[in-house]
C-alpha positions, 0 to 999 in steps of 0.5 A: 381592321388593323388600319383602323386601329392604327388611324385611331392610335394616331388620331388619339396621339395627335389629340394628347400632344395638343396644349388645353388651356382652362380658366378656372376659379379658385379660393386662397383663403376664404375670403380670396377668390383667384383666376387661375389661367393653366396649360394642361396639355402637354405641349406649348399653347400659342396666341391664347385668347380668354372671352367670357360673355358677360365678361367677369366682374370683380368688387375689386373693378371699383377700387382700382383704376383698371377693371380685369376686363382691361388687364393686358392679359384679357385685351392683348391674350398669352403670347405663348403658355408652357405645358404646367404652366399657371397663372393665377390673378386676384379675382375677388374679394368674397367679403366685397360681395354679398351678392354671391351669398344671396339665396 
């Protein structure tokens, strides 16, 4: 009985000491959206790559010369992404659209 509590002391050691990267939403101000991009784990997160199908679309895709999607951080990914470390990118501007208020 106590090896196996011992291999699941271990297994659980193992799986908190990994890094767990999450991509997320998050409002500024009320009519700001930004996507925050946050290493939660406790250890270094390596080769972070984002995908998300359909890819996202912004208002802001239409006034800038370079759409999110091409945004070296989505086509090239994170090199490496400390423990705590955030990273929060201007996703939208909610007032640029009416459709996310559409019933």
């Amino acid at each position: 009985m106590a090896i196996y509590q011992a291999l699941e002391a271990r297994r659980l050691r193992k799986d908190q000491a990994r890094p767990f990267v999450v991509v997320d939403f998050e409002p500024e101000r009320p009519s700001v959206m930004n996507l925050v991009i946050t290493n939660v784990g406790k250890t270094m997160a390596r080769n972070v790559r984002i995908a998300a199908d359909p890819p996202f679309e912004s208002s802001q895709d239409e006034s800038h010369p370079m759409s999110l999607a091409q945004l070296k951080i989505f086509t090239d990914g994170i090199p490496a992404l400390a423990p705590g470390k955030r990273i929060a990118l201007l996703f939208d501007l909610l007032n640029r659209r009416p459709r996310a208020f559409a019933k």
